[in-house]
N, C-alpha and C positions, 0 to 999 in steps of 0.2 A: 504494500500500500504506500502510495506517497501523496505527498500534498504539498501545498507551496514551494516554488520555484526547481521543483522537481525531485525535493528533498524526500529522504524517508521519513514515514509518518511519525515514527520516533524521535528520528532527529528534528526536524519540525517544532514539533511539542516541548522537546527539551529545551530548544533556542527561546520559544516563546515563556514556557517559565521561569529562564533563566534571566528573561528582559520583564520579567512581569512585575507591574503595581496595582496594587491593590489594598485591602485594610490592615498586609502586612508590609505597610512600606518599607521596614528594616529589610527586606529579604533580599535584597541586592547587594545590600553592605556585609552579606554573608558573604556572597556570591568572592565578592574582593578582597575578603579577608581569607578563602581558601586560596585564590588563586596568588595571592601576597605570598601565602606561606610557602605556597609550593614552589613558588618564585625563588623566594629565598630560599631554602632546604636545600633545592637542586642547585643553585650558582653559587651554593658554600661548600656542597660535596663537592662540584665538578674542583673549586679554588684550592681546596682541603686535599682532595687525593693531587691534584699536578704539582703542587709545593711540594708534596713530600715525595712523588715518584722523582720528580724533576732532581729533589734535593741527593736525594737516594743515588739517581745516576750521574749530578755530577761531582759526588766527594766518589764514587765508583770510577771514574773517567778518571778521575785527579788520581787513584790510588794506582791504578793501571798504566799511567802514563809515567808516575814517579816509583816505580817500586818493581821487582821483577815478577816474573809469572808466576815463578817456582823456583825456591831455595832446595839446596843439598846440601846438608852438612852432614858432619859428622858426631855423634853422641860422645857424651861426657866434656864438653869445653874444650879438648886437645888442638884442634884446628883441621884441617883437611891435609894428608900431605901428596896425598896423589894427584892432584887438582886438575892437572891437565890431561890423565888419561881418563877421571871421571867425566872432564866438559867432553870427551873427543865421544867419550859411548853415548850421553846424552846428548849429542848434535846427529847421533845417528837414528835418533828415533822420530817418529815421524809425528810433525805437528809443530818441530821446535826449530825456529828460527838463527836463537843464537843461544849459545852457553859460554859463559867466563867468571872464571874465578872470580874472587871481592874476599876485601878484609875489612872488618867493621871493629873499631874500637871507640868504646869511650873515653872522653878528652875536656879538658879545662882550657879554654881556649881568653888567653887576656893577651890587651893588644897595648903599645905603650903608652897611650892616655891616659889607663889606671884602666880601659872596661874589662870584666872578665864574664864569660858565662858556660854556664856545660852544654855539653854537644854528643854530637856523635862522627867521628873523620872514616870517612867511606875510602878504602882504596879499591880503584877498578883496573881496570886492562885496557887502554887507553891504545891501545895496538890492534882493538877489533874496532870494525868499523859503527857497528851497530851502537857500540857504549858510545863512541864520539858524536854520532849524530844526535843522539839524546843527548846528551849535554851540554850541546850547540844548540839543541832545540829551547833548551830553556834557558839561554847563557845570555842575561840584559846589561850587564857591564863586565868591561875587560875582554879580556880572550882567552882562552884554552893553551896559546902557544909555548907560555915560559913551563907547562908542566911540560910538554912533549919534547923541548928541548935540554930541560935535565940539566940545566947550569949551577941550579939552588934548588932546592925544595920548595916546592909551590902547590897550592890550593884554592878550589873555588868554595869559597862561601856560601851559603845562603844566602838569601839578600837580606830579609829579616835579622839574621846573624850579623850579617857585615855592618846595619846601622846600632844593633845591637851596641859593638865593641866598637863602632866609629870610624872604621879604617873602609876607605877604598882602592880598585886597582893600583899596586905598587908601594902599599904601606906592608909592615912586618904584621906577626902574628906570634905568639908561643903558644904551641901545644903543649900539656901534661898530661902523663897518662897517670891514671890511678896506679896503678900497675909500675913496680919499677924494680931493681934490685937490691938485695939486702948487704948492707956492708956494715962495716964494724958500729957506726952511729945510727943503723936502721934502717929501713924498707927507704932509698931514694929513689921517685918516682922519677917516670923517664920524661924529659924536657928536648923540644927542637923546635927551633927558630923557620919559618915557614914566607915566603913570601905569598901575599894578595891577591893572585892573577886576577879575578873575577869576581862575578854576584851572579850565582845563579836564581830562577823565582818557579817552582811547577806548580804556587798558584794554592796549596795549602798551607796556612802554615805552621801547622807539626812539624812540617818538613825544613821551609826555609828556614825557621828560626833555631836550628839545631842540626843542620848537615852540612858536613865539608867534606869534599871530592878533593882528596890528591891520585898521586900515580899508586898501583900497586906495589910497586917496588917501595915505596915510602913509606908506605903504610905498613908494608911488614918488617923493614926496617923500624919504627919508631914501637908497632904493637912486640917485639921481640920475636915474631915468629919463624926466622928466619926464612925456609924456602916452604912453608905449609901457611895454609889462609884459613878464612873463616869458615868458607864455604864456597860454593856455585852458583851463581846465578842464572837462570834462565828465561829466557825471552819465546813467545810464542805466537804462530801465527794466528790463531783466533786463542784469544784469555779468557773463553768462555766454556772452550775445551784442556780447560788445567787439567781439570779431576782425571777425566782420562788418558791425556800425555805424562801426568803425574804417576800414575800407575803402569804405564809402558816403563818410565824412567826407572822406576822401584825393581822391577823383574830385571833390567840389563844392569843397574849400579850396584846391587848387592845386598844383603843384609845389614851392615853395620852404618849403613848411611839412611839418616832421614830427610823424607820429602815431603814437603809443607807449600800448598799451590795458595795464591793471594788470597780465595775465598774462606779457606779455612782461618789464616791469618787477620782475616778480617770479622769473620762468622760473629761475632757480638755485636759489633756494631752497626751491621748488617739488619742481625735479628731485632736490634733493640728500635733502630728506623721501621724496621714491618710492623712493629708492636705497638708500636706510634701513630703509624699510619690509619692500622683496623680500631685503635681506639678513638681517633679523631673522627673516622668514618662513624662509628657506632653516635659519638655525641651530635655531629651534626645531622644524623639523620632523624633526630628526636624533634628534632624541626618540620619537618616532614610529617614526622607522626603526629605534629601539632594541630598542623595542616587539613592531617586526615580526621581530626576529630573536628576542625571547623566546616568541611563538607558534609561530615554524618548531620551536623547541629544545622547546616542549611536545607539539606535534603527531608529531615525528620518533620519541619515547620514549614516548608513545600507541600508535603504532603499531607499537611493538618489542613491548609488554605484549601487546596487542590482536591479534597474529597466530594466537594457536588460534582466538578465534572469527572473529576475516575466514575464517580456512580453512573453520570451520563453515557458518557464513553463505555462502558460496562454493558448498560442498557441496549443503545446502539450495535452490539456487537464485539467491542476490542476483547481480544482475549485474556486472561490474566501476563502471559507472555509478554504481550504489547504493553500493556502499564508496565511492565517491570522494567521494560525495556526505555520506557520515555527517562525513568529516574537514573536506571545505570548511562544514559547517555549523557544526560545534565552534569550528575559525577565527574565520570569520566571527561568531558566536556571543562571541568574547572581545570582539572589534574593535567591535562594536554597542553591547554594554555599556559598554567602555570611549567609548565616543565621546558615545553621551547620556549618561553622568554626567560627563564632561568639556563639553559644552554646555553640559547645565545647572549647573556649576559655574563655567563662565566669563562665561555671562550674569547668574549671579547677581552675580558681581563687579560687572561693568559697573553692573548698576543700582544698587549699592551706592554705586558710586564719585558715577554721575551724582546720587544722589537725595543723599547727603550730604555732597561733597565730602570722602571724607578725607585724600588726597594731596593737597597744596597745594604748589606751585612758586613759586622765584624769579624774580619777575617781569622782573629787571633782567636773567637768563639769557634764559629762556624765553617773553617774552613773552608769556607768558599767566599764571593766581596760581594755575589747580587742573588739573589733570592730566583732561583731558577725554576722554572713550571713546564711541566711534559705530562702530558694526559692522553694514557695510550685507550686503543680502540676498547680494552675490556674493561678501563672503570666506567669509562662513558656509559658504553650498554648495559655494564649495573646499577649507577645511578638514575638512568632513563627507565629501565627494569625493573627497580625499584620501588621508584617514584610511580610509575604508574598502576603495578601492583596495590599499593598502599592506596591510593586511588581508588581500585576498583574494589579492594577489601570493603572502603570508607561506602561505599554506595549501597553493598548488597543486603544488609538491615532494613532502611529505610525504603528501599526497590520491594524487597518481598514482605513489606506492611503494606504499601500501595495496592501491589498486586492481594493480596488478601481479603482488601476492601469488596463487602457485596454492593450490590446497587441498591438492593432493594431496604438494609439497613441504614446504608448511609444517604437516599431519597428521604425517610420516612423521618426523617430528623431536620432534613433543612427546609 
């Protein structure tokens, strides 16, 4: 059946009660108070899940582009001393781009101003190409050249470090390692003098305010390792297939060596952002649920007004079916509206946020300097999913009171 302008006779009816005045004039300002809510509920889940997936993947990007795919060390603290026939089996495995040694030692790094502060001094392998390009990639003052040329002992900074302790390209530096040897007046820790090369920035700063890159030779000279390091580092062609090149690596390196891929190394603070996320989701969706209870409260006093003509309608012919039908459409009808203008009002955010940074973040907090939003296809269709569920739950009370109405009882009253 249809009626006006070629509509269904449901839809029809729902338009006209949803525009209707009568002796309940309030009954419109229901109408915009469900659609408000739903308004809102959806453009605070859509804002609420892209902040934190966004956020999620880029302290994720930041970890992957600063840190290697997969460590291999060796247990007990001792250091590695096979290191180059372990990288040579681990480049033989497939998925892995580069493997090279590294020596990571803790250090007290004061610079002659008076600044001091602790750190971590990274030695790499500055003879594959792969380490160089990453550290060129993030290198915004100085240059890499006086390590490769091996005249002094040289180091890139942090950047956050390097204003730290005040020193830029071409000022000195002193290392201390905790770690030193015991002589007749006690444990002297080991001390060398390091020139400034650089400041490097990958944009977290855990990282900048606390990492310095010299050459590996330096670094196992100053950590005392002589010719064994700390471990392997390995680089990979997709960082989303660790676990599995992880576990190739484990079957050809051996027993007595452990391998640790970024996710696991990261795994808390991974879990702790998902746990944030489904909790943020659960509280904004109580908005929603707000919502739904302002469409039961328009729909329930819809159908108090609306009982002469359901009776009418009745009389005439409509089936219970049909009534029930005219109310889940009005429902459903607020919840539609409300949810694409809550869409498109929370996509609009997004791209606002993405195209001109306006929120900008503490980086020494949050690791990252602007407030990033990415809203992939599956929360979308949960929130629209959702939302419109919650919708049609909110209708189906007040639809099968409607439909229940007889004609002939509710005639004999008006």
């Amino acid at each position: 059946m249809t009626a006006g302008r070629g509509l269904p006779f449901e839809i029809f009816l729902a338009l006209k009660y949803l525009r209707a005045r009568g002796q309940f004039r309030g009954l419109s300002l229901f109408v915009w108070i469900g659609i408000g809510g739903v308004f809102l509920g959806v453009s605070a889940l859509i804002v609420v899940l892209a902040v934190m997936t966004g956020f999620q993947d880029g302290i994720r990007e930041k970890i992957i582009s600063a840190n290697p795919h997969i460590l291999i060390v060796e247990g007990g603290g001792r250091g590695l001393g096979d290191a180059g026939a372990v990288a040579a089996r681990a480049r033989t495995v497939k998925g892995v781009r580069a493997a090279t040694p590294f020596v990571l030692q803790q250090a007290l790094f004061t610079a002659q101003g008076g600044g001091a502060t602790g750190g971590l001094l990274r030695g790499v392998d500055l003879g594959t190409s792969s380490v160089r390009e990453a550290l060129s990639a993030h290198l915004k003052l100085g240059s890499a050249e006086p390590l490769l040329a091996g005249r002094e002992p040289a180091l890139l900074l942090g950047r956050e470090l390097a204003r730290t302790l005040g020193v830029v390209p071409g000022d000195h530096v002193t290392v201390i390692s905790p770690q030193g040897a015991m002589t007749a007046v006690g444990l002297v820790p080991r001390m060398r003098r390091f020139l400034v090369a650089g400041a490097i920035e990958v944009g977290m700063y855990e990282y900048d305010s606390s990492l310095a890159y010299t050459t590996l030779a330096a670094a196992q000279e100053f950590a005392g390792l002589g010719d064994r390091v700390t471990g392997v580092e390995v680089k990979l062609d997709d960082p989303w297939d660790a676990k599995a090149v992880g576990r190739r690596i484990a079957q050809t390196a051996g027993s007595p060596l452990w391998i640790r891929d970024w996710m696991e190394m990261n795994r808390n603070l991974f879990a702790a952002l998902q746990l944030e996320k489904l909790a943020l989701f659960v509280i904004v969706t109580i908005i929603v649920l707000v919502a739904g209870f302002a469409i039961i409260g328009h729909l329930v006093l819809l159908v108090a007004e609306k009982r002469k003509e359901i009776g009418i309608l009745k009389a005439m012919g409509a089936t219970s079916g049909s009534i029930a039908a005219v109310f889940l459409a009005a429902g459903m009808l607020i919840g539609l509206v409300g949810t694409v203008a809550g869409s498109a009002f929370g996509l609009a955010l997004i791209w606002a946020q993405n195209t001109y940074k306006i929120i900008r973040l503490a980086g020494d907090v949050y690791q990252i300097d602007h407030l990033p939003m990415k809203l992939t296809g599956m929360d979308f269709a949960l929130v629209v999913g959702a939302t419109l569920l919650i919708s049609f739950l909110a209708t189906l009370s007040p639809a099968r009171r409607a439909a229940g109405l007889h004609p002939v009882d509710v005639l004999r009253y008006e």
